[in-house]
C-alpha positions as CSV (number, residue, x, y, z in Angstrom):
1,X,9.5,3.9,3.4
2,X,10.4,7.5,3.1
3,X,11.3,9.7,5.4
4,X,9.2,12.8,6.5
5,X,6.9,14.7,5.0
6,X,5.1,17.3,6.9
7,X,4.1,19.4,3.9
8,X,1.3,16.5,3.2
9,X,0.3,15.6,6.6
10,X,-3.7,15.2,5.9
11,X,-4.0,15.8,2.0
12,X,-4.7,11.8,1.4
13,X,-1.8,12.2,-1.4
14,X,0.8,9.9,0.3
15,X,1.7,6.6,-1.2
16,X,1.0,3.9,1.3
17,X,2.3,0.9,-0.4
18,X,5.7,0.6,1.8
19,X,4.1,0.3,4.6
20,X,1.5,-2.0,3.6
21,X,4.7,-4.3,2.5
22,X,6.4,-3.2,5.7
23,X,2.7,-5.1,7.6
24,X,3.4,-8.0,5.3
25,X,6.7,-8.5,6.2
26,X,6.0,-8.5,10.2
27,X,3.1,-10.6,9.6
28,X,5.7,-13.0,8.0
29,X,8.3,-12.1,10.7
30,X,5.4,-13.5,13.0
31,X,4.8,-16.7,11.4
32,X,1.5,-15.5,9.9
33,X,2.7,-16.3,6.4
34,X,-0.8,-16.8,4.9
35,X,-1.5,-13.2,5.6
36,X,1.6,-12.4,4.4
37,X,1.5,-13.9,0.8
38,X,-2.2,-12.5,0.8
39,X,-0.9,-8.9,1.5
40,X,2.4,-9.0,-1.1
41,X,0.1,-10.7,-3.9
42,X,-2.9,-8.0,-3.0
43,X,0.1,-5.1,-4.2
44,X,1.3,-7.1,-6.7
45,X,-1.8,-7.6,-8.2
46,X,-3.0,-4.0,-7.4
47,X,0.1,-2.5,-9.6
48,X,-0.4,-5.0,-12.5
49,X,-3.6,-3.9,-12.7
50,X,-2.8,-0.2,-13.6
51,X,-5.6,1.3,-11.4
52,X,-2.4,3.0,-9.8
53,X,-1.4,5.8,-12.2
54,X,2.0,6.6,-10.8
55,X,4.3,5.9,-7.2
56,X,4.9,9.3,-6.8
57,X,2.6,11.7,-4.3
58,X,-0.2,13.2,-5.9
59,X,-0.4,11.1,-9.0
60,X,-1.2,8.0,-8.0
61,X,-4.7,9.1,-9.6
62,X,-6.4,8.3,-5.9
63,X,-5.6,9.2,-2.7
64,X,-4.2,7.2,0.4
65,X,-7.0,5.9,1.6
66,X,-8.3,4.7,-1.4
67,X,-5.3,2.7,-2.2
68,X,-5.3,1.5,1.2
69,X,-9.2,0.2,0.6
70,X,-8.4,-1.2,-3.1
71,X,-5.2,-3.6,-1.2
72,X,-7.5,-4.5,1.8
73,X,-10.1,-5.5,0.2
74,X,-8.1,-8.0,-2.0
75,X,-6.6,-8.8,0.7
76,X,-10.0,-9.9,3.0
C-alpha cells in the first residue's frame, strides 16, 4: 500500500487492489485460507481480464468502488 494521499480523499480514483491483497493475506494469517485463495484468484483474474485499464490513480478506466464491486463479486 501507499502512503497518503489527501489530494484524492473522496474522488473514487484510488486504486484499491493492495488492500484488498492486504484482506487476503489476514484472512490467510487467520486460517481462513479458502477466503484467501478466493480473494488473490478474484485480482488475479480481475487483471488478466483487462477490464482494469491501468494501476495508476485516475486511469484505471473505473473508479474505487467499482473495482472494489468487480473483485467482490468474483469473490462471493
Amino acid at each position: 500500500m501507499g502512503g497518503s494521499a489527501p489530494k484524492y480523499t473522496g474522488k473514487n480514483v484510488i486504486n484499491p487492489l493492495a488492500t484488498i491483497s492486504a484482506g487476503g493475506m489476514m484472512m490467510d494469517t487467520l486460517g481462513e485460507t479458502k477466503i484467501a485463495a478466493a480473494i488473490d484468484k478474484a485480482i488475479h483474474d480481475v487483471l488478466a481480464s483487462g477490464q482494469i485499464k491501468s494501476l495508476a490513480a485516475g486511469r484505471m478506466g473505473m473508479g474505487t468502488r467499482e473495482v472494489g464491486d468487480l473483485i467482490a463479486k468474483m469473490v462471493s
